[in-house]
C-alpha positions as CSV (number, residue, x, y, z in Angstrom):
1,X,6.0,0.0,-26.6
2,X,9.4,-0.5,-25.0
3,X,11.3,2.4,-23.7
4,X,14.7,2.4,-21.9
5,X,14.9,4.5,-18.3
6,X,18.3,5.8,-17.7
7,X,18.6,6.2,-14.0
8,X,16.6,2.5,-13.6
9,X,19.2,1.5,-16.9
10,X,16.4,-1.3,-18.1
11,X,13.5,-1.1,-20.4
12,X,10.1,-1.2,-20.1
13,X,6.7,-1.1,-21.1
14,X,5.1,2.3,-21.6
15,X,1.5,1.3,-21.3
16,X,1.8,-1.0,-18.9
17,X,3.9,2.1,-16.4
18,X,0.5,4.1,-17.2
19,X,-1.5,1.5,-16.4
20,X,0.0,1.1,-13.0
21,X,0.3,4.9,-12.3
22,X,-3.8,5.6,-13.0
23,X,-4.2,2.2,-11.1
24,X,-2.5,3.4,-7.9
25,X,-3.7,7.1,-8.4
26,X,-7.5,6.0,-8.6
27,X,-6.4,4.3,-4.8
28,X,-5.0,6.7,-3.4
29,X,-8.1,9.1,-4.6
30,X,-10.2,6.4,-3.0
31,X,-8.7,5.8,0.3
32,X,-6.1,9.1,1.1
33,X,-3.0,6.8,0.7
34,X,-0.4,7.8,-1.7
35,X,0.0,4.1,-3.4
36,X,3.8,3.5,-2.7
37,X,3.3,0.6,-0.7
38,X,1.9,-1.1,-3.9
39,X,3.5,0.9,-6.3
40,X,7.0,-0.3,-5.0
41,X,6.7,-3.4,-4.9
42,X,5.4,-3.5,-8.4
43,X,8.3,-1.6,-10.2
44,X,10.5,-3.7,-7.7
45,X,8.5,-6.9,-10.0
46,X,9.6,-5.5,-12.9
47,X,12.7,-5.3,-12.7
48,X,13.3,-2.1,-11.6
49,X,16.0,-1.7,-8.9
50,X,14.6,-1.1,-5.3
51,X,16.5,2.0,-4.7
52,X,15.3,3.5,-7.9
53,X,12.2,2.7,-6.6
54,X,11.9,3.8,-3.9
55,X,13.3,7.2,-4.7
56,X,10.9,7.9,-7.8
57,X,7.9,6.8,-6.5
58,X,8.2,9.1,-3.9
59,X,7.8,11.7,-6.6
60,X,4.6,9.9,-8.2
61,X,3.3,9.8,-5.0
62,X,3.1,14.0,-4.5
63,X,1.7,14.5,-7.9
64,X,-0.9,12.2,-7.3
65,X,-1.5,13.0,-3.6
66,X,-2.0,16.7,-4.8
67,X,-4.6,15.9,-7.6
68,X,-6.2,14.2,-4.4
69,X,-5.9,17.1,-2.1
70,X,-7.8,19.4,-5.0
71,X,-10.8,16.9,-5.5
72,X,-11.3,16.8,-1.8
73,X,-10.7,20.6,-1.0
74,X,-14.2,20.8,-3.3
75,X,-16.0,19.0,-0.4
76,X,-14.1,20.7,2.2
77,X,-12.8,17.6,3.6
78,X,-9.4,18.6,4.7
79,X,-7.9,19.6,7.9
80,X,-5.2,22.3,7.3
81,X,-4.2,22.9,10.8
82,X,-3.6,19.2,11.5
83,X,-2.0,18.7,8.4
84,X,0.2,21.6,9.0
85,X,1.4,19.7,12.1
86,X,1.7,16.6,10.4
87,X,4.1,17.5,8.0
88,X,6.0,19.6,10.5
89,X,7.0,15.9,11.9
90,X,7.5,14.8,8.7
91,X,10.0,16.5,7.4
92,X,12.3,15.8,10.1
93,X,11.5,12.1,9.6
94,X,12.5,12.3,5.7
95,X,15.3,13.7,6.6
96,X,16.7,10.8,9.1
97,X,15.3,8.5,6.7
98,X,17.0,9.7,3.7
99,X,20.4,9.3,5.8
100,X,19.0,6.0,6.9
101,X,18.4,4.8,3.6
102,X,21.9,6.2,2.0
103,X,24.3,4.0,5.0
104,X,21.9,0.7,4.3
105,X,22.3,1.2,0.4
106,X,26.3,2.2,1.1
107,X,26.5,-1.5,2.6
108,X,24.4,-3.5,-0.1
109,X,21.7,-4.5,1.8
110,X,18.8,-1.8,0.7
111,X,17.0,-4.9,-1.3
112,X,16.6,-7.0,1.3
113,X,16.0,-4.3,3.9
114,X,13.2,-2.9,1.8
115,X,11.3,-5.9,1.1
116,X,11.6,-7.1,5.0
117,X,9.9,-3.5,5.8
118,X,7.2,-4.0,3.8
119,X,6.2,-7.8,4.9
120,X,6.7,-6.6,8.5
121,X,4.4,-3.2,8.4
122,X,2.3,-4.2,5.6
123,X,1.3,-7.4,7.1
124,X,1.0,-5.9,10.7
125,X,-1.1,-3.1,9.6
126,X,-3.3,-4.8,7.3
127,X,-4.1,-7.6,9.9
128,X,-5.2,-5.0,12.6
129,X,-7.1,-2.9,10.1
130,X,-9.3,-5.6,9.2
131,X,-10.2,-6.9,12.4
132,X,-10.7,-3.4,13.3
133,X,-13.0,-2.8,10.6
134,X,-15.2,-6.2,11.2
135,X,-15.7,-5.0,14.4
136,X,-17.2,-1.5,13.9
137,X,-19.6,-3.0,11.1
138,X,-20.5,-5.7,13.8
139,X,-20.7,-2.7,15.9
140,X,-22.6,-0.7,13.8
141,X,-26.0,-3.5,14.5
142,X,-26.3,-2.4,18.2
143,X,-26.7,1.3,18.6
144,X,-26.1,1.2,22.2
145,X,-22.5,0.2,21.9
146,X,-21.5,2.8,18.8
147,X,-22.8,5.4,21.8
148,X,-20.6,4.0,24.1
149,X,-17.7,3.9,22.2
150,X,-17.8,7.7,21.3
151,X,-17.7,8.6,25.2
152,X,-14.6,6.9,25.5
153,X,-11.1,8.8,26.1
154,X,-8.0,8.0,25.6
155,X,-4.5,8.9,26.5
156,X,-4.1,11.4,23.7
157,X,-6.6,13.9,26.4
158,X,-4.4,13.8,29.3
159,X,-1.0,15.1,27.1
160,X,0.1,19.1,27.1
161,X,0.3,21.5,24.1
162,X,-3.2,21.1,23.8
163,X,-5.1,22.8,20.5
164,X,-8.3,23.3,18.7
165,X,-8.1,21.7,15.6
166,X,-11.7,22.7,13.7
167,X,-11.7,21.0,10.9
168,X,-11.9,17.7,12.8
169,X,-13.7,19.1,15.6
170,X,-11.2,18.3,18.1
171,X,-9.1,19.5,20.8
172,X,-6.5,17.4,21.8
173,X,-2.4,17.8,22.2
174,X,0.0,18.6,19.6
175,X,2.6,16.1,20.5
176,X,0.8,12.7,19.2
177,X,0.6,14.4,15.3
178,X,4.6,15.7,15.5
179,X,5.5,12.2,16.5
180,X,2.8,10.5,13.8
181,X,4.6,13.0,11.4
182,X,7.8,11.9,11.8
183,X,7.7,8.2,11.6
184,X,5.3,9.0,8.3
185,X,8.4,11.2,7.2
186,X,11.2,7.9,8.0
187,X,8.8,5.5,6.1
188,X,8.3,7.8,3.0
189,X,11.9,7.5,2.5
190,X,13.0,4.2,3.4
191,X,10.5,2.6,1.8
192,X,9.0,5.3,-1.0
193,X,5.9,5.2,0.6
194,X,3.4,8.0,1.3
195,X,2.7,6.3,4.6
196,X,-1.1,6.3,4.2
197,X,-1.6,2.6,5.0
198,X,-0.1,3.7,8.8
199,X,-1.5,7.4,8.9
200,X,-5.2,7.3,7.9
201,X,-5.4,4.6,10.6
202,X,-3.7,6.5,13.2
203,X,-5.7,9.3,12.4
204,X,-8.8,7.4,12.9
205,X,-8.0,5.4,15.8
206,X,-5.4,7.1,17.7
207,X,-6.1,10.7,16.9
208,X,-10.1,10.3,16.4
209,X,-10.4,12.2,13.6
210,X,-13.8,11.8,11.5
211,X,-13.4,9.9,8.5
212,X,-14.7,12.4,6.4
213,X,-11.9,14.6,6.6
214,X,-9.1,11.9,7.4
215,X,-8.3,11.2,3.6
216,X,-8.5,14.5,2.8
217,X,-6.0,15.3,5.4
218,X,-3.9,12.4,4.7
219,X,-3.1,13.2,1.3
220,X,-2.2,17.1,2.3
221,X,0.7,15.4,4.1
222,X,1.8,13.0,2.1
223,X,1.9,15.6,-0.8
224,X,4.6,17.5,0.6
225,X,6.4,14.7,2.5
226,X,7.1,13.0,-0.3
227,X,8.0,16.2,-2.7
228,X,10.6,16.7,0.4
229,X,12.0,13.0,0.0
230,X,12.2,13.2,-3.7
231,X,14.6,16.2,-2.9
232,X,16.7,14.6,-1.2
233,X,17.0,11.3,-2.6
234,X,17.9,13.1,-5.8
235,X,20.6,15.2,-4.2
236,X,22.3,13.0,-2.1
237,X,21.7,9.0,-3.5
238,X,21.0,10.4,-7.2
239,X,18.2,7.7,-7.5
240,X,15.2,9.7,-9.1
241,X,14.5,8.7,-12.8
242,X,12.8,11.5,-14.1
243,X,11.4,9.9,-17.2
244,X,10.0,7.1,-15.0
245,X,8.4,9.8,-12.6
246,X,6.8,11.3,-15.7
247,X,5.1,9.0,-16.8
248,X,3.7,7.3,-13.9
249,X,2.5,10.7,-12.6
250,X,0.7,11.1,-15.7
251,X,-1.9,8.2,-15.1
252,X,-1.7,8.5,-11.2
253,X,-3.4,12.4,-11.7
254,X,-6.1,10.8,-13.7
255,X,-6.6,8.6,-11.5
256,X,-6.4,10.0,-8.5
257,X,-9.4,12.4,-9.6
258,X,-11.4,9.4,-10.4
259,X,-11.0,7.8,-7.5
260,X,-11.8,10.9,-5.5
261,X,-15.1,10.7,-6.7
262,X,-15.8,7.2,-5.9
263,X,-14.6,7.2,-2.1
264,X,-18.2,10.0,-2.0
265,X,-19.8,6.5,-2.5
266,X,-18.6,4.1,0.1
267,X,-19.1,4.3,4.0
268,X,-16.3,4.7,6.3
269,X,-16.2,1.3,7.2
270,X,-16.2,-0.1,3.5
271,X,-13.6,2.4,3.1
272,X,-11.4,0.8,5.8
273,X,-12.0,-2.9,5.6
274,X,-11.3,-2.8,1.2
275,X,-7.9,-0.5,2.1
276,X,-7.3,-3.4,4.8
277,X,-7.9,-6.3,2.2
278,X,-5.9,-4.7,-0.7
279,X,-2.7,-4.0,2.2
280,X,-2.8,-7.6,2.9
281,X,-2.4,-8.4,-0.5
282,X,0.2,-7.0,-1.0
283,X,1.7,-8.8,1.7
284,X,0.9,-12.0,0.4
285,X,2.6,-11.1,-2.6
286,X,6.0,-9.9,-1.6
């Protein structure tokens, strides 16, 4: 069933827009990502311009991410105070971003630009991901090293503005989630992108926050990052087709809940090393 979007200005398939919402919702359920980074680049495939995107799957992104956040909320998975900090950051960021994005699309270049962002981050991220994640299920064999590893300190200890952050048992500075925040913030509107593929592992790795209540956590932010970008794209690059939005927020609630449900059955490290395998993917394609 072919319908025209009017902000996009081509036509498209209905089902197959619902398919892709409910397929990127049931990820980001799964693994506390909001799904732009594969959502993109497949409206970018069909024909859809980039900086229409962009722009609206930002707002497919915050419906989705919130369906997330209420499926994890049940099982108490999320860590308000670090969120809270998190999207302190990242609302700054969206806002330098958005500017960012409106000069690069002012000269011409916002396809290209786009596409390079995601082969460079996508490609970095991914790679490190999955070596990480062989090595902690290699790791996971020899209990002696896992206790090892869990002694170990980094830098993030010896920073100021240090707080108690309960929900992930932690207490650690403030400064390292403001500055996570905001480069979330620049990515979710350059590249209409929740940012999940780089936040859940800086959360894990750079933060130490448990697994358990990283996705949870992850998908607090990106819900009101990206409701914040969508805001602004709209208002100042008038790139948000709302009919587009609708409909892939329709299947991208669905299966966001569906997905929550699933991630209850999968380890941490299966978690990790799949989101790691599907990022590079991704790569491979663009």
């Amino acid at each position: 069933m072919q319908i025209f979007l009017p902000i996009a200005d081509v036509p498209v398939d209905l089902f197959v827009l619902l398919i892709l919402g409910a397929a990127v919702g049931f990820l980001s359920g799964v693994f506390g990502i909001g799904g732009g980074f594969l959502m993109t680049p497949l409206l970018i495939f069909l024909g859809i311009p980039a900086a229409v995107a962009v722009a609206t799957e930002a707002n497919q992104i915050a419906a989705s991410s919130f369906s997330g956040v209420l499926a994890h909320l049940k099982r108490r998975a999320v860590d308000f105070k670090m969120g809270n900090i998190l999207v302190v950051g990242g609302l700054v960021g969206s806002a330098v971003g958005v500017e960012i994005f409106r000069i690069i699309k002012s000269y011409g270049q916002i396809e290209l630009f786009v596409s390079l962002c995601y082969i460079l981050f996508l490609g970095s991220i991914g790679t490190l991901m999955f070596l990480e994640s062989l090595s902690t299920i290699q790791r996971a064999r020899k209990p002696q090293d896992i206790l090892k590893h869990r002694k170990k300190h980094n830098w993030i200890h010896g920073l100021p503005f240090k707080t108690k952050f309960k929900g992930s048992k932690l207490y650690i500075s403030a400064i390292p989630p403001v500055v996570i925040g905001f480069f979330i913030g620049i990515l979710a509107s350059i590249m209409g992108v929740g940012g999940g593929f780089i936040l859940i592992p800086a959360m894990i790795y750079i933060l130490g926050m448990p697994t358990k209540v990283v996705i949870g956590t992850s998908l607090y932010q990106i819900m009101f990052i990206t409701a914040f970008t969508t805001f602004m794209h709209a208002t100042q690059n008038k790139t948000v087709d709302l009919l587009l939005a609708l409909i892939l927020i329709v299947g991208g609630v669905l299966g966001a809940q569906l997905g929550a449900r699933v991630t209850v059955k999968l380890k941490a490290e299966e978690i990790r090393i799949l989101l790691a395998i599907i990022v590079l993917l991704v790569c491979l394609k663009l």
